[in-house]
BAFI-906735 format. One line per 8 residues: their letters; for each residue y, x, z of C-alpha. Coordinates in steps of 0.1 Angstrom, whole numbers, padded with zeros to 4 digits. Layout:
N
a	Y/X/Z ~ ...
END
This chain:
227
xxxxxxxx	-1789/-0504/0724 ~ -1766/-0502/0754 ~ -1789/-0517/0774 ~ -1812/-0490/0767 ~ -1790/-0461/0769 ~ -1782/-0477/0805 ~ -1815/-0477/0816 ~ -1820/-0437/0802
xxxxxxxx	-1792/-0431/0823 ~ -1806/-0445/0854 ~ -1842/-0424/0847 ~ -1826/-0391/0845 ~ -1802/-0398/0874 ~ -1826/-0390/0902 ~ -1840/-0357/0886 ~ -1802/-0345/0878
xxxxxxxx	-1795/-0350/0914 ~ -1829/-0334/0920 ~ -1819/-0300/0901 ~ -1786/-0292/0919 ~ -1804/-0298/0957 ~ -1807/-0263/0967 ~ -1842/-0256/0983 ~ -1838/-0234/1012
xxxxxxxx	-1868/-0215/1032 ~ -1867/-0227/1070 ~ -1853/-0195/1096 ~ -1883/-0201/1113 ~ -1904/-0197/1087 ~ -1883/-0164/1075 ~ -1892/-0149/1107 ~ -1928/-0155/1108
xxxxxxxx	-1935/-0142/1068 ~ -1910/-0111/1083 ~ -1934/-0104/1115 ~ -1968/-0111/1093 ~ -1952/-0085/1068 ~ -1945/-0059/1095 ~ -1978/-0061/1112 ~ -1992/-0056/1081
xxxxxxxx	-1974/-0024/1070 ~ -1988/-0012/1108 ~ -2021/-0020/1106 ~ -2046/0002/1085 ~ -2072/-0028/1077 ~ -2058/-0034/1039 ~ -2065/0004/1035 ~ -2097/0010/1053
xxxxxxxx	-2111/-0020/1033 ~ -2106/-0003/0996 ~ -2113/0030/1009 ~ -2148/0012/1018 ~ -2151/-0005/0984 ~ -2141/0026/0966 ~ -2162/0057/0986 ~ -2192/0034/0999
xxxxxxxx	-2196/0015/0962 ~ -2177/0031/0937 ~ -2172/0023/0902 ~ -2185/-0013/0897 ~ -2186/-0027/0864 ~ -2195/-0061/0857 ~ -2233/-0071/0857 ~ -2241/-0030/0869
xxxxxxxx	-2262/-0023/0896 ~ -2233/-0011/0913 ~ -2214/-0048/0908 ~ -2240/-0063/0930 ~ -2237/-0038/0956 ~ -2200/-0047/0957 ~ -2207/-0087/0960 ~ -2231/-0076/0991
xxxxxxxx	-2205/-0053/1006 ~ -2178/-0079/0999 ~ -2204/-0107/1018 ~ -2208/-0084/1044 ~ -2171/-0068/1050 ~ -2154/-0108/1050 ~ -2180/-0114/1080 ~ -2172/-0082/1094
xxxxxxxx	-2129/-0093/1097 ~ -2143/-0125/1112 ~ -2143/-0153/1079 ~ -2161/-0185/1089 ~ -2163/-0190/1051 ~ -2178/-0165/1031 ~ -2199/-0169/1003 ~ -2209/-0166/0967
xxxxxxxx	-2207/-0187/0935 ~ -2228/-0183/0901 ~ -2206/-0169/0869 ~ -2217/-0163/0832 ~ -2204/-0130/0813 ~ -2206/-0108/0784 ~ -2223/-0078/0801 ~ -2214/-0040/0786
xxxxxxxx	-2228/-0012/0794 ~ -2211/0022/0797 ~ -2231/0054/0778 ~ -2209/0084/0770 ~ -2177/0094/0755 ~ -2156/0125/0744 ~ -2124/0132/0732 ~ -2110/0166/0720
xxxxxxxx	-2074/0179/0702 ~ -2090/0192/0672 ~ -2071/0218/0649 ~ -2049/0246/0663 ~ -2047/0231/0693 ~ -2083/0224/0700 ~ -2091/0211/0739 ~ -2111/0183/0754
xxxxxxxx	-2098/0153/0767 ~ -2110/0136/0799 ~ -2113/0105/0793 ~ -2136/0068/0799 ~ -2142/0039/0777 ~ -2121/0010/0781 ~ -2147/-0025/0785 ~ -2163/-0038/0749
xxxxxxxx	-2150/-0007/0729 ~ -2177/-0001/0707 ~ -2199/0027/0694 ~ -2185/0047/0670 ~ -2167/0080/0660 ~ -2133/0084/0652 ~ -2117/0118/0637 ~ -2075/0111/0627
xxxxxxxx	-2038/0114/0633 ~ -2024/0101/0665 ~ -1990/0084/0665 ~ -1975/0080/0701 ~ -1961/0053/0714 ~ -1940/0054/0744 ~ -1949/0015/0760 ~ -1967/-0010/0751
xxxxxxxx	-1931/-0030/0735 ~ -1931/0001/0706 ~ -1968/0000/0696 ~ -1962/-0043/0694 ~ -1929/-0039/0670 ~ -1947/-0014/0651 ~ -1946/-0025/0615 ~ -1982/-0046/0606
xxxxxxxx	-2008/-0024/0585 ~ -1984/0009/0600 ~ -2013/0024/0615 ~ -2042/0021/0592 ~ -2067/0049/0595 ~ -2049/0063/0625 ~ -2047/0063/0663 ~ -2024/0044/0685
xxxxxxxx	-2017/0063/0717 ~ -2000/0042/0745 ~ -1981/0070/0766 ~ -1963/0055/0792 ~ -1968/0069/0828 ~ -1966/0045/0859 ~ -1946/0052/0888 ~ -1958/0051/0922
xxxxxxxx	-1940/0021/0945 ~ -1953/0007/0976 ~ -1957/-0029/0963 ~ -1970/-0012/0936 ~ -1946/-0028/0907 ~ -1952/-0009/0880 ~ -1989/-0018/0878 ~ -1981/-0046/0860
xxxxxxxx	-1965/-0027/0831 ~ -2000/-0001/0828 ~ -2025/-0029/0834 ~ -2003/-0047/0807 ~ -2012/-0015/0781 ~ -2048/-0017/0795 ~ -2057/-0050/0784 ~ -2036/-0060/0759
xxxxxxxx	-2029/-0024/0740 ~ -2061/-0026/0718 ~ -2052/-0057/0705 ~ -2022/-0049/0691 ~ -2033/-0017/0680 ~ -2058/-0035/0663 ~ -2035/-0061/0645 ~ -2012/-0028/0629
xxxxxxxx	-2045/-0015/0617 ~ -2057/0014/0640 ~ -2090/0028/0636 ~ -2086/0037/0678 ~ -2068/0037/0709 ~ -2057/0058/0734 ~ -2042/0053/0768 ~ -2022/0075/0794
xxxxxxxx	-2048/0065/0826 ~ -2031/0034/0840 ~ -2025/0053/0874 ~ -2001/0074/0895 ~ -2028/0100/0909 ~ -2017/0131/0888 ~ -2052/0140/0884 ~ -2078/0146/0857
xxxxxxxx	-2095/0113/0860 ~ -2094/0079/0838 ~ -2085/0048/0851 ~ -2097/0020/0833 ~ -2102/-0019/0842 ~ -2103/-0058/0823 ~ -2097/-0053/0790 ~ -2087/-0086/0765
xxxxxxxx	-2096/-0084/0731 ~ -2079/-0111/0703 ~ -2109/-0137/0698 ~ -2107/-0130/0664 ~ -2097/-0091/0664 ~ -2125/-0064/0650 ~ -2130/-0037/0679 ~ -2117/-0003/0679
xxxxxxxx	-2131/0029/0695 ~ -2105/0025/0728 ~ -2099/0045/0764 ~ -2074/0059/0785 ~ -2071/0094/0793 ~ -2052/0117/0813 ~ -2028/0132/0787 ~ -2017/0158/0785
xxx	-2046/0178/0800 ~ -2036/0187/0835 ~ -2015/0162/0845
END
């Protein structure tokens, strides 16, 4: 037994030591990230590139016509900045294709909503009470079976930054949000648009539905009209 303990002690040793050796970032190689970083914040390429993508292809939804006009502009555009290596790789997916949708306020209030279809939401029409949510973290600790029948709506606004921060916490709502509104019962979803344009048009992007979740009626929308 002591002989054991002994030998533990001698196999832990070397990471111990390992843990309090602090790991420090050569100067040199401070400086260089710092001039790469600068030069980049000067130089328009990272801008004129998705203002390409976005004006010359648009949207591009997986397995549209418009998706493989993007992998040919992407072929292209890589060649274009001078890549050695560019090319393409086969890949398998669900494919879904985007009809139409509405949304209105109905009642006293009665307006339309613009809004788009979040990816796999399915067919359907959906006529209830709306119960906001103000992030993602509320709808989640909502209490299971709390929203049967009704709508979840997701209405957290993301703020502009230059790294563009926040994105995380709207692309976070986008994916995961009809999930969870699933699991506390919601017959739908609904979104704030996971952008910071201030205007009347949806964002949308991946959506990640449970393996095992039924689908809900789900998009993102601009709301309130005119923001």
């Amino acid at each position: 037994m002591r002989l054991a303990s002994l030998l533990f002690a001698l196999i832990l040793a070397p990471g111990a030591l390992a843990a309090q050796r602090e790991t420090r970032i050569p100067d040199a190689a401070l400086a260089t990230a710092s001039q790469l970083r600068e030069r980049a914040l000067a130089d328009a390429t990272a801008w004129d590139t998705v203002e390409s993508l976005t004006t010359e292809i648009g949207p591009r939804l997986a397995g549209s016509e418009a998706d493989a006009r993007a992998v040919a502009w992407a072929q292209a555009r890589f060649k274009a900045l001078g890549f050695d290596k560019v090319w393409t790789e086969p890949v398998v997916f669900p494919k879904w294709e985007r009809r139409a949708e509405r949304a209105a306020v109905v009642g006293r209030h009665a307006q339309p909503l613009a809004i788009t279809a979040l990816g796999g939401s399915p067919g359907g029409e959906v006529e209830a009470e709306v119960v906001r949510f103000a992030d993602l973290a509320a709808l989640e600790s909502a209490a299971d079976g709390s929203l049967a029948g009704k709508i979840a709506f997701v209405d957290y606004q993301m703020q502009p930054a230059r790294d563009g921060s926040d994105y995380r916490n709207g692309g976070a709502i986008r994916s995961k949000g009809p999930s969870a509104a699933i699991r506390k019962g919601a017959a739908g979803f609904l979104m704030r648009s996971a952008g910071t344009d201030r205007h009347r048009v949806a964002h949308t992007g991946i959506t990640r539905y449970e393996a095992r979740s039924t689908t809900a009626p789900a998009s993102p929308s601009p709301w309130p009209p005119g923001t």
